[in-house]
Structure formats: C-alpha cells, structure tokens
PASEBA-1860 file (N, C-alpha, C; in nm, 3 decimals):
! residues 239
1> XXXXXXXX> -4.130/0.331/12.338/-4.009/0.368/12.412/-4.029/0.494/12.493 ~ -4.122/0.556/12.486/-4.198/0.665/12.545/-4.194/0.612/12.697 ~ -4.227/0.477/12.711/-4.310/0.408/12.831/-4.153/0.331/12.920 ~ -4.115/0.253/12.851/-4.003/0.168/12.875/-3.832/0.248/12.897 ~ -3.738/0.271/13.034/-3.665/0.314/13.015/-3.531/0.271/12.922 ~ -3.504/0.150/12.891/-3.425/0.092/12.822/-3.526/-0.056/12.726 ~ -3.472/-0.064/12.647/-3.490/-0.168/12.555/-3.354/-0.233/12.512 ~ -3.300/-0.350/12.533/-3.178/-0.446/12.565/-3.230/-0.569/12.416
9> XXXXXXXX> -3.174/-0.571/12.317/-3.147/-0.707/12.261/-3.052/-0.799/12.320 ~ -3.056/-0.908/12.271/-2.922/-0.965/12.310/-2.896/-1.031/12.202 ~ -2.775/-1.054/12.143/-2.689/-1.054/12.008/-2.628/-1.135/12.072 ~ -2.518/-1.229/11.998/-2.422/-1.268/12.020/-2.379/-1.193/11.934 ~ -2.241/-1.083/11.913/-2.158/-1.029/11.846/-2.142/-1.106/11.723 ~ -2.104/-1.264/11.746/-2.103/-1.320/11.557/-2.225/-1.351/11.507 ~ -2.321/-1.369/11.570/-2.429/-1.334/11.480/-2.512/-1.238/11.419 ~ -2.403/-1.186/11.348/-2.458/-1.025/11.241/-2.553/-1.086/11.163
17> XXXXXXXX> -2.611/-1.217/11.111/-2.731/-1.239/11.033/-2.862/-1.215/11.149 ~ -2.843/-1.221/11.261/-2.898/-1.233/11.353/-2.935/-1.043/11.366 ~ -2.828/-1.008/11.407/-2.854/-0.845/11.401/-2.922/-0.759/11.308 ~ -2.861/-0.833/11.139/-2.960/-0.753/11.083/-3.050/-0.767/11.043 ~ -3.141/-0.941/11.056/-3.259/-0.900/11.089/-3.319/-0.861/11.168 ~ -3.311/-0.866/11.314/-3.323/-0.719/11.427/-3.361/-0.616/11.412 ~ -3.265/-0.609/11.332/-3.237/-0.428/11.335/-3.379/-0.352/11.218 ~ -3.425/-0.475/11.115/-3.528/-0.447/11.024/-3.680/-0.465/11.111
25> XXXXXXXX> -3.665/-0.529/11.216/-3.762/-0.594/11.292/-3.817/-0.448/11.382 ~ -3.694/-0.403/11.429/-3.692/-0.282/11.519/-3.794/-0.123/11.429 ~ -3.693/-0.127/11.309/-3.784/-0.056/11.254/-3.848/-0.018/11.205 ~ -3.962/-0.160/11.171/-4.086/-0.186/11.133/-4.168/-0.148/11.279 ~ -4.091/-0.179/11.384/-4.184/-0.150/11.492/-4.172/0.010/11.540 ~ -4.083/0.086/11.478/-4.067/0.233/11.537/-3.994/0.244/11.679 ~ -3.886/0.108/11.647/-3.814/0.141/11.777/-3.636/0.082/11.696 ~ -3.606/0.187/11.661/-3.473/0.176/11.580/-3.336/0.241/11.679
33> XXXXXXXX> -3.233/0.123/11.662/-3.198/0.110/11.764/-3.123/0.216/11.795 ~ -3.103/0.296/11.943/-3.077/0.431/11.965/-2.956/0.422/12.118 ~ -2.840/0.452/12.103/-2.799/0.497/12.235/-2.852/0.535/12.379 ~ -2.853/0.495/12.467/-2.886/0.523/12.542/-3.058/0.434/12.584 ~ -3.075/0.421/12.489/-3.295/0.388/12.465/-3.289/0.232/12.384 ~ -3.228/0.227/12.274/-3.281/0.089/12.215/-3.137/0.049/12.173 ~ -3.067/-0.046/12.246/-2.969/-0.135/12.242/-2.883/-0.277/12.241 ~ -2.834/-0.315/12.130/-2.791/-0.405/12.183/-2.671/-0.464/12.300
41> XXXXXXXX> -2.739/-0.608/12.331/-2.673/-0.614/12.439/-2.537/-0.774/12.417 ~ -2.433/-0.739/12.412/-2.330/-0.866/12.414/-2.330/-0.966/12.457 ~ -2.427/-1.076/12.408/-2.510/-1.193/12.452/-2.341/-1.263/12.523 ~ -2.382/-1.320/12.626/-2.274/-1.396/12.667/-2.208/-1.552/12.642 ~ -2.130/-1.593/12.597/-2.064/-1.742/12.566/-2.003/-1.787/12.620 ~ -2.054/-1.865/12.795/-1.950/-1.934/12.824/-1.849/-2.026/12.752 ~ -1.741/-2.097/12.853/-1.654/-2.180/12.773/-1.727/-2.315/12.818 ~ -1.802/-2.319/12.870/-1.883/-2.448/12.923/-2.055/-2.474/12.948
49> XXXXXXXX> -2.078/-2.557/12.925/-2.198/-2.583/13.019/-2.239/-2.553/13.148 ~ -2.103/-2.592/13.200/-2.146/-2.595/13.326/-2.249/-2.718/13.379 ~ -2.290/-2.669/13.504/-2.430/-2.722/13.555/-2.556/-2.719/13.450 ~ -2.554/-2.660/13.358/-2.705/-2.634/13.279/-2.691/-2.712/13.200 ~ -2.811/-2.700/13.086/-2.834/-2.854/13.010/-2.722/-2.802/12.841 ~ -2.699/-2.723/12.864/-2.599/-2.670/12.736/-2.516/-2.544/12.741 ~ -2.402/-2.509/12.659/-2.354/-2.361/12.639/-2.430/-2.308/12.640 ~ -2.545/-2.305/12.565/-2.636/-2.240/12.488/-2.700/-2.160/12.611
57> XXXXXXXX> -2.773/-2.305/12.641/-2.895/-2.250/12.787/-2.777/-2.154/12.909 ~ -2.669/-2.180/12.922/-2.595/-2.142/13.029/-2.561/-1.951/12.978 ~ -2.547/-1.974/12.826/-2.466/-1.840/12.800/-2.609/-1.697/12.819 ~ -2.730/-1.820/12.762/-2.869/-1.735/12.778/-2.905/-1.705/12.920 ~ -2.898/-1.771/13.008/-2.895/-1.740/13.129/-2.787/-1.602/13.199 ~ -2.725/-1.636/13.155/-2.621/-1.488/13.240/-2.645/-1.431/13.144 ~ -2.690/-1.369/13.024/-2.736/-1.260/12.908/-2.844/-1.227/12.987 ~ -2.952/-1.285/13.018/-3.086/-1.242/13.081/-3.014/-1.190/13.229
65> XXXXXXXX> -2.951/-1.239/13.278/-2.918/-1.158/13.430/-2.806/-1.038/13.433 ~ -2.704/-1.044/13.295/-2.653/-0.940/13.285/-2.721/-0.834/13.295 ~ -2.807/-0.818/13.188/-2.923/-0.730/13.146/-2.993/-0.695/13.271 ~ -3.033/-0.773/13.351/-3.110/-0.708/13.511/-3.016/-0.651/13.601 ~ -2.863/-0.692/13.594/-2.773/-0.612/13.656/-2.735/-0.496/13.620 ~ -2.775/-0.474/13.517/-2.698/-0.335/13.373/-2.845/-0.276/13.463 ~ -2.924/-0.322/13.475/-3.131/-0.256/13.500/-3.095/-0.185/13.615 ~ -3.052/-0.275/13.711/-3.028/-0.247/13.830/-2.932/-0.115/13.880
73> XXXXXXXX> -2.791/-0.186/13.820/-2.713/-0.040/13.855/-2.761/0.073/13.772 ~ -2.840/0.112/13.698/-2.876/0.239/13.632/-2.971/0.268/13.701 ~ -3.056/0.204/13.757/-3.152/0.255/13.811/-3.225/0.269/13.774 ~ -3.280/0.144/13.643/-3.384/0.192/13.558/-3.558/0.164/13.594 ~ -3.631/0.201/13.590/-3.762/0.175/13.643/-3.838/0.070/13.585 ~ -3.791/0.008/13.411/-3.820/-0.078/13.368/-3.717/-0.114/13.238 ~ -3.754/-0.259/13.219/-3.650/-0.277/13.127/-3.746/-0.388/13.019 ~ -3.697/-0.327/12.875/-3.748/-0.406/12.774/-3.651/-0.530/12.737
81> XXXXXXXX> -3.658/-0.638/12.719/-3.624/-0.688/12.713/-3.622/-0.844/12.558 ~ -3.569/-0.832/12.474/-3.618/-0.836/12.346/-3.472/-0.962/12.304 ~ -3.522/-1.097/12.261/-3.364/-1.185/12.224/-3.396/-1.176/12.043 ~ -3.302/-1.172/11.993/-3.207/-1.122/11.840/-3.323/-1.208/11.698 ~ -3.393/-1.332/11.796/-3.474/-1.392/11.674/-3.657/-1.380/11.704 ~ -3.633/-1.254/11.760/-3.739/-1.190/11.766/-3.861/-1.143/11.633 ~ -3.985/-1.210/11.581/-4.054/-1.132/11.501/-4.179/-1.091/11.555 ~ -4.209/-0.948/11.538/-4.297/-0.879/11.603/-4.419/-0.908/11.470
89> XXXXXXXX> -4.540/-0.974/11.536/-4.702/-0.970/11.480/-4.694/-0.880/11.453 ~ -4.795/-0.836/11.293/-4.801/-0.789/11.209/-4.878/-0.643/11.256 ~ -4.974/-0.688/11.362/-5.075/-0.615/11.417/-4.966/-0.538/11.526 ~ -4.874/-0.548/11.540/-4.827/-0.467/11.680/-4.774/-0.370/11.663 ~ -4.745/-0.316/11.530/-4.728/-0.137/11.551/-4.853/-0.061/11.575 ~ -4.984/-0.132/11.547/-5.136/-0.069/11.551/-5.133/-0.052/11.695 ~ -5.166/-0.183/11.799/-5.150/-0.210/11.895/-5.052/-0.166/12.027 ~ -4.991/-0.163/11.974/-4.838/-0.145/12.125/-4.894/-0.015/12.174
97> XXXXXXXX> -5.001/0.083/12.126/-4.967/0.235/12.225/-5.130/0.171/12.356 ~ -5.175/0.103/12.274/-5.288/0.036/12.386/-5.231/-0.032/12.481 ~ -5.144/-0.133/12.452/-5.129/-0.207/12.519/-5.028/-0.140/12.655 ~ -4.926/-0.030/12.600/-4.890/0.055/12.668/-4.947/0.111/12.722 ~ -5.066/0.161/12.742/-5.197/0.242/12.799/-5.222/0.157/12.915 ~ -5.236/-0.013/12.895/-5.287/-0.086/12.973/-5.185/-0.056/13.140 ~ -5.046/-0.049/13.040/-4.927/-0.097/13.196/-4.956/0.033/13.237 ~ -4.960/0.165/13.243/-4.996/0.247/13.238/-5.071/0.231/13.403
105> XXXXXXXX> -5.163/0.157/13.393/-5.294/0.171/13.438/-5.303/0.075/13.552 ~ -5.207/-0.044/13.520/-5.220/-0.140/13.586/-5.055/-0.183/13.650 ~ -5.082/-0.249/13.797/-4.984/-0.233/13.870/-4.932/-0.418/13.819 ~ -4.805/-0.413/13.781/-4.719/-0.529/13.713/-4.580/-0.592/13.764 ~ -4.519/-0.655/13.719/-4.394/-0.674/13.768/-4.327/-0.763/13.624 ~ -4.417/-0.860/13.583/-4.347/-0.918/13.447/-4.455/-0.860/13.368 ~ -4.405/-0.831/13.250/-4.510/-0.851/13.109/-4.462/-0.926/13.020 ~ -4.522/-1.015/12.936/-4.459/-1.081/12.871/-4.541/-1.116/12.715
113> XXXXXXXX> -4.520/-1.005/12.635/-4.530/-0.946/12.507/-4.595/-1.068/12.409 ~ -4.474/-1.175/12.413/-4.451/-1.260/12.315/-4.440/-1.406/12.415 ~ -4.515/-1.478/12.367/-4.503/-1.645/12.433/-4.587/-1.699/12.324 ~ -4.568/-1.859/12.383/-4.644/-1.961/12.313/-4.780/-2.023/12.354 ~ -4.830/-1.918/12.428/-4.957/-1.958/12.547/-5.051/-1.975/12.447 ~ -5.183/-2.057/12.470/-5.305/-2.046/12.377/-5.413/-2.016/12.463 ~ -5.451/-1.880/12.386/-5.578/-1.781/12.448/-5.703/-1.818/12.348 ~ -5.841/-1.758/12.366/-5.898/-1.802/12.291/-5.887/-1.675/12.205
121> XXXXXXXX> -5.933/-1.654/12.039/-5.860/-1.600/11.959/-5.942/-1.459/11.976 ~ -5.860/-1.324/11.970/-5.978/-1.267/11.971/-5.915/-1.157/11.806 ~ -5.992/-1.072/11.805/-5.935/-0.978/11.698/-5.816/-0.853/11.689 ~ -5.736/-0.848/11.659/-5.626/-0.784/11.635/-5.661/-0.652/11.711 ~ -5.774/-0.566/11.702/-5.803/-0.461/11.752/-5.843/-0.441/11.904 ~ -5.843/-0.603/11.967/-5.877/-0.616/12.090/-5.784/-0.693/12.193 ~ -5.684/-0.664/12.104/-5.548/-0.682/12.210/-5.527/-0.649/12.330 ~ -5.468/-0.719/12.432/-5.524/-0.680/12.576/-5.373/-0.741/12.633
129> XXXXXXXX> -5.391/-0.673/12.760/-5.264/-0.768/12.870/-5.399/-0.802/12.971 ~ -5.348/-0.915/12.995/-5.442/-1.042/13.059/-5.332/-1.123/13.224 ~ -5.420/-1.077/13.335/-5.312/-1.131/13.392/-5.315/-1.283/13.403 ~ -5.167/-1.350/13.414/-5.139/-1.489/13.420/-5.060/-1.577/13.511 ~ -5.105/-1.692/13.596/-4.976/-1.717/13.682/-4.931/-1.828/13.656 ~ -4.943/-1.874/13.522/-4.928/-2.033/13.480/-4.787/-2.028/13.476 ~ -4.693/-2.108/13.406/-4.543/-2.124/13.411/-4.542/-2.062/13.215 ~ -4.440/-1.986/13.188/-4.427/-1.914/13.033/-4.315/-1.985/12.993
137> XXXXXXXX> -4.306/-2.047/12.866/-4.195/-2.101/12.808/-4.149/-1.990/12.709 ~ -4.047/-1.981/12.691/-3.986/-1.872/12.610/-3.965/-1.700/12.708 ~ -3.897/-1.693/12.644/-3.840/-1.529/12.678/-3.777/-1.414/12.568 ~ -3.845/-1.403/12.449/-3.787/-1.361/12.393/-3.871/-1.191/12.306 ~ -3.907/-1.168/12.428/-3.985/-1.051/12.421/-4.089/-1.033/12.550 ~ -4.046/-0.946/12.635/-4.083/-0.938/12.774/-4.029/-0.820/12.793 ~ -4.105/-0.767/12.943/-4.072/-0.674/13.041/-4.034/-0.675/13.190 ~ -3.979/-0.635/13.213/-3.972/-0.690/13.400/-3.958/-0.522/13.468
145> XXXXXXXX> -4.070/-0.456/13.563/-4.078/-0.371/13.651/-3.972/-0.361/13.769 ~ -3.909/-0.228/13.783/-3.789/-0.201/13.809/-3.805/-0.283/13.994 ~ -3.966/-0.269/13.990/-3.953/-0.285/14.128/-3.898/-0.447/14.228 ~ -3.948/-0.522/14.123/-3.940/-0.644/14.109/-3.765/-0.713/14.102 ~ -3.705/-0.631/14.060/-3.551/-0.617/13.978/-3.465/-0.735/14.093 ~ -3.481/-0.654/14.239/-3.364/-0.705/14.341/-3.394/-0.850/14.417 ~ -3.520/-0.863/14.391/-3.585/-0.971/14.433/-3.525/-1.032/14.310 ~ -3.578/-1.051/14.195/-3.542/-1.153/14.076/-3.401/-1.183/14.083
153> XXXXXXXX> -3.300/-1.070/14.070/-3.174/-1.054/14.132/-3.132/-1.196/14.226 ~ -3.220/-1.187/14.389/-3.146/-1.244/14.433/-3.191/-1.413/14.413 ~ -3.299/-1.385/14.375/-3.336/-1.522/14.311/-3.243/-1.628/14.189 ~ -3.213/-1.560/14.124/-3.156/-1.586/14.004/-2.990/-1.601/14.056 ~ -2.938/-1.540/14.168/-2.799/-1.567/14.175/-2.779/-1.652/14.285 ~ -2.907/-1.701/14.360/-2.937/-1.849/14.433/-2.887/-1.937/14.372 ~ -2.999/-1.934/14.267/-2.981/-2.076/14.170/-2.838/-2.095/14.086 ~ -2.765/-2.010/14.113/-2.646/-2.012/14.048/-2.548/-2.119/14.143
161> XXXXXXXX> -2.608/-2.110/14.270/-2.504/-2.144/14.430/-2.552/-2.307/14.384 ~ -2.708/-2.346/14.334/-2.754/-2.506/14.368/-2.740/-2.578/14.272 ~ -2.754/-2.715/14.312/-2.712/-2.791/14.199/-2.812/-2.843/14.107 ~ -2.811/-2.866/14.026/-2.928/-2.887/13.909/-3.019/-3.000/13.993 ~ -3.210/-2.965/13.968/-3.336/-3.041/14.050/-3.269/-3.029/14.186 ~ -3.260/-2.851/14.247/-3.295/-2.869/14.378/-3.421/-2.860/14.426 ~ -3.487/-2.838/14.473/-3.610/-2.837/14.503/-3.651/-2.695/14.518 ~ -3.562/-2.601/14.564/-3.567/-2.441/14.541/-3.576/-2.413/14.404
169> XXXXXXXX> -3.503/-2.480/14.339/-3.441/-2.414/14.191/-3.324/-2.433/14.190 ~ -3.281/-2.493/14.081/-3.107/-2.479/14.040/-3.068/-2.420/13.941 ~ -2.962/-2.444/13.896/-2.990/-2.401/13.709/-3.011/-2.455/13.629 ~ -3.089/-2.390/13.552/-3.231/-2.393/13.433/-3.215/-2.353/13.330 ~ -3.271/-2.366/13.212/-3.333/-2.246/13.156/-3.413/-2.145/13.180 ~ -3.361/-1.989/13.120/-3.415/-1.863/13.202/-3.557/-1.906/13.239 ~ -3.610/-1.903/13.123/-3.763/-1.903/13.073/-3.832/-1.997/13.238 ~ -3.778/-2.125/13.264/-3.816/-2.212/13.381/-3.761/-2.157/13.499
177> XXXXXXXX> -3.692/-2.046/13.472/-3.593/-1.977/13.604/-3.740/-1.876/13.667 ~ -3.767/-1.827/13.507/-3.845/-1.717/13.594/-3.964/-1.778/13.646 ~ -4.022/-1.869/13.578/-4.170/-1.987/13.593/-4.174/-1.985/13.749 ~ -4.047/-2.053/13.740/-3.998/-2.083/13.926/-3.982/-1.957/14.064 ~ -3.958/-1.851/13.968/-3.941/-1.752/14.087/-4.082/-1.714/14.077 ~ -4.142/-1.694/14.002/-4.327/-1.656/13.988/-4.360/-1.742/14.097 ~ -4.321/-1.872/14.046/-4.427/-1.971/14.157/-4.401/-1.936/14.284 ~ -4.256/-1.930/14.316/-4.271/-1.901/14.446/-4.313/-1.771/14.517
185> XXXXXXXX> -4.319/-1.689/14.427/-4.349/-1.520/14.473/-4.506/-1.527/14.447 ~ -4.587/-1.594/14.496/-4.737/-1.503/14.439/-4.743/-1.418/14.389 ~ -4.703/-1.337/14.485/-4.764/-1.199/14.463/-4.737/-1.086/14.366 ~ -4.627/-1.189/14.299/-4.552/-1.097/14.151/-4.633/-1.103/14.044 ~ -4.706/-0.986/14.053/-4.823/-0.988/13.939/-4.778/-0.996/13.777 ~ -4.789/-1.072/13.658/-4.750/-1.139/13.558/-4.833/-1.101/13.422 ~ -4.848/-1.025/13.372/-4.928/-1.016/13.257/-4.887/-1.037/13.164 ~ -4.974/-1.094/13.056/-4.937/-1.187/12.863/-5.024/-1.072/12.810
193> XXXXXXXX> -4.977/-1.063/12.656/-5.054/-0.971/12.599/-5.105/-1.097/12.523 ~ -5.241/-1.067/12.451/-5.342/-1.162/12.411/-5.391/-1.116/12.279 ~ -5.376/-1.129/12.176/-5.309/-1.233/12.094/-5.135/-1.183/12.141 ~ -5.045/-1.352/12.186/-4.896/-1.316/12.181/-4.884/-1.166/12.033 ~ -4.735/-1.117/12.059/-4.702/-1.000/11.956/-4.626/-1.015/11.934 ~ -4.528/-1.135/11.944/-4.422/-1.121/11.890/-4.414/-1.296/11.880 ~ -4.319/-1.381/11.798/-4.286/-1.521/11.848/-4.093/-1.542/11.774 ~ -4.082/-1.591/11.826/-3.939/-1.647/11.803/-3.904/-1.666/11.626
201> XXXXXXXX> -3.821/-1.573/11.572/-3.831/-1.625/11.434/-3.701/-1.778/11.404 ~ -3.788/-1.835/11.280/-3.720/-1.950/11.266/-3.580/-1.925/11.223 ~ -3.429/-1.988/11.250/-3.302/-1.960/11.211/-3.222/-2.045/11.309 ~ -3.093/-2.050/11.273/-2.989/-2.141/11.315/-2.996/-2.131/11.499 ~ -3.014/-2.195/11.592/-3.011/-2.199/11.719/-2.905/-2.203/11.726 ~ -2.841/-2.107/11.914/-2.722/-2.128/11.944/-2.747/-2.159/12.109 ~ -2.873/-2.235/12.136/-2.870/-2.291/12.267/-2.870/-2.428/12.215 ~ -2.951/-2.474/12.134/-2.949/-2.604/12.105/-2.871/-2.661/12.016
209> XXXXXXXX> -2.819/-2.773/11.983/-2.713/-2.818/11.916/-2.774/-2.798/11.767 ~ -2.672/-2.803/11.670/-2.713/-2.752/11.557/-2.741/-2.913/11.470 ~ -2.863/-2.867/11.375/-2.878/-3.014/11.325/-2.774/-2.992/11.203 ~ -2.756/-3.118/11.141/-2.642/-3.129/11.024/-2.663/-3.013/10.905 ~ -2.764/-2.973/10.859/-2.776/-2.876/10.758/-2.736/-2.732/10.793 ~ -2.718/-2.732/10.991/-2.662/-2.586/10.987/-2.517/-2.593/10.989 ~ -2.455/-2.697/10.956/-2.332/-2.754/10.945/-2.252/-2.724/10.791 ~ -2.329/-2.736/10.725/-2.277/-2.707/10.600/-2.287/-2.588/10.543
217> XXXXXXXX> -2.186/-2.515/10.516/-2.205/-2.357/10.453/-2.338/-2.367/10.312 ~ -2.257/-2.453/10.229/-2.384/-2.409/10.112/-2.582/-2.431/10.157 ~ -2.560/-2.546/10.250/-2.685/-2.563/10.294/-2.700/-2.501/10.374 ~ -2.661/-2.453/10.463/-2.717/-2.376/10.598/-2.754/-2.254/10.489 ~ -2.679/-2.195/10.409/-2.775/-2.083/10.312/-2.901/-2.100/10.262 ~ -2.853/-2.232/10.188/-3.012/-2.258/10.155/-3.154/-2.301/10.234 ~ -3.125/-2.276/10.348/-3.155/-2.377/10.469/-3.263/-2.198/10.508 ~ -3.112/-2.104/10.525/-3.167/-1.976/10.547/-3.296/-1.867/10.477
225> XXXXXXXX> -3.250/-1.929/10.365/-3.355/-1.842/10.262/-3.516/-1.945/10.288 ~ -3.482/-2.087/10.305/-3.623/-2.118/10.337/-3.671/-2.046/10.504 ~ -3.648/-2.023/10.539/-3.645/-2.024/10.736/-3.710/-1.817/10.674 ~ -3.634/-1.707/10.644/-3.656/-1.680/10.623/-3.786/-1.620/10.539 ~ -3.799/-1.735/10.430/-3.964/-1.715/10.376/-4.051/-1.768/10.510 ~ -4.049/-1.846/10.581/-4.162/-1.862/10.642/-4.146/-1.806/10.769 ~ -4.065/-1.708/10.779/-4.096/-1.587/10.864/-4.163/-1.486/10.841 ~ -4.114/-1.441/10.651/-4.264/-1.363/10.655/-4.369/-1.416/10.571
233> XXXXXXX> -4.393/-1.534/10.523/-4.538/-1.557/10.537/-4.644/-1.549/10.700 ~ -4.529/-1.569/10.785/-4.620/-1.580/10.935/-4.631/-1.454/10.953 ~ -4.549/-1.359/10.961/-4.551/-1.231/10.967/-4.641/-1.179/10.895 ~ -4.663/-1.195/10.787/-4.780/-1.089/10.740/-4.930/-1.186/10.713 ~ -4.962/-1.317/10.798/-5.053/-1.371/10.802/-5.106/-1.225/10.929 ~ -5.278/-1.254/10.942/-5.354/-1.140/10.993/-5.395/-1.201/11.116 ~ -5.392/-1.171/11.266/-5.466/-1.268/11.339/-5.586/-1.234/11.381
END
C-alpha cells in the first residue's frame, strides 16, 4: 500500500460472511483495512438484469466501474482493486514487495495479480509480472494505472449504450469487458504476475444462480464449513 493509492474491495453490504473473511485475508497480507488506503466498497444490486446475462453479472459490472469513477474523481494514480472472495497464495506476503519493485520499473496500465492463466510452474521465490495480451477471465484481484482510467471509462460506458454481441462490445461480463477493451487498445500494456497470487475463494455465488444447497439454511452451513476447509487446504498448499 506503500505503492498503490487506494485499495477498493467490493462487498455486497449483506454479505458480512463475505467481509469477514476479507477482512482475515487482508491481514494476513499486511493490508488491514484503513480509511482513506484499504476500503471497502458497496458492491452494487441492481433490480434487474437488464441487458447482461444476470443480476449478478450486471450488479458486478457497475461495482467495477463505480470503483474507476470513485479512481477517477479523486484523482488517484492507481487503484487496487480486490472482489470480497478473494484468497491471497500463501507465498504473497514474501513476494508482493518484488513484485511491487517490478511496477516500479516497468511502464503498465492493467496488472492482474490473480487469474486462472497457466504459466509454466516456476518457484515461489521467482515470482515475476510477465507481460500478457491474451483475453483474462476473472477479476478478482487486479490493478488498473491511473493513466489508462478515462479511456477504460469511456469504453466501459459505450458498452452500456449497445446491445448485447455488438461487434464493438455490449454488455458483458467485466472480466470479457476488459478482454475486449485490451483487444482493441494494443497498446495498453497488461501484466499477470506468475505464479497467479491470489484465486477466487470457494463460497455461495451472487452472480450466478444459487444451486439448491445454498438454498437451505442448515445446508448452506454445512455446505460452508466444507468450502471453507478447502480454502485453506489450497491456501497453505506451497507452489
């Protein structure tokens, strides 16, 4: 947080199971959440779909562009950008002041911390940002350079005007929103950190429809405590 002017979760307000594992996530990583520096952000819930393929995908979409508008009018030079079922690799409190060293050094516009990309494996101590221009699924631990901000901006409130498979872009999911503004921007330089550092922890989805067990109070508990264990068995596996 030395490096990054803001750091943004995004919560939905009723998901406090959601927050407080966050909030344990945060300060295992030495970034506990602070006014002004490490915050959450009031994930948004439309009353509809809309044009997009769900509430879900629609409410995640204006959460990710709130957050670049909040970037924008402050004037911030960069923005962290972090969603609520976030678990940070085991190796990334060792790691993050390197990898910070790297942006440092090197001229960027996305970074993107945490994805599902497959690199070839290397050792925990040789963590790297690697640049990439392939299409990234997921968004749930990333950076976006302040400079980049008004462009993404006006990109993102295009696709708001078109109708879903325009050939520009319509509305999407973020994650294919940004794929799409990359593709068309070359020149928006894109870096993955290698081994990913963070991945999506397992728990009740609120883009995708819920299967029947998150339906039932006694099971969705029991449902939780398993989802839970195999967050941290992955978590404290070594890569």
């Amino acid at each position: 947080m030395d490096y990054f002017d803001r750091c943004y979760i995004i919560n939905l307000p009723e998901r406090r199971d959601r927050r407080r594992e966050m909030e344990k996530e945060l300060e295992r990583a030495g970034m506990p959440p602070m006014p002004g520096r490490v915050e959450f952000f009031p994930a948004i819930r439309p009353e509809s779909a809309g044009p997009f393929p769900s509430i879900g995908a629609h409410g995640c979409f204006l959460s990710h562009l709130g957050i670049l508008r909040a970037a924008k009018a402050q004037g911030l030079r960069n923005v962290l950008i972090l969603e609520d079922d976030l678990t940070f690799a085991a190796q990334f409190p060792e790691v993050e002041e390197k990898l910070v060293g790297e942006l440092r050094e090197t001229p960027w516009d996305f970074a993107f911390f945490g994805h599902v990309l497959e690199f070839p494996e290397v050792p925990p101590d040789r963590a790297h940002l690697e640049p990439y221009a392939g299409p990234i699924v997921t968004a749930h631990f990333y950076a976006v350079n302040g400079a980049v901000i008004d462009r993404l901006l006006g990109f993102l409130d295009a696709l708001l005007q078109r109708p879903p498979g325009h050939p520009d872009g319509g509305p999407m999911h973020v994650d294919g929103a940004y794929s799409t503004f990359r593709q068309q921007n070359p020149d928006v330089v894109t870096l993955v950190a290698v081994p990913s550092q963070g991945w999506q922890r397992s728990s009740r989805s609120d883009i995708a429809p819920n299967r029947w067990y998150d339906r039932w109070p006694l099971v969705r508990s029991l449902v939780a405590l398993a989802r839970r264990g195999k967050t941290w068995l992955r978590g404290n596996r070594r890569h």
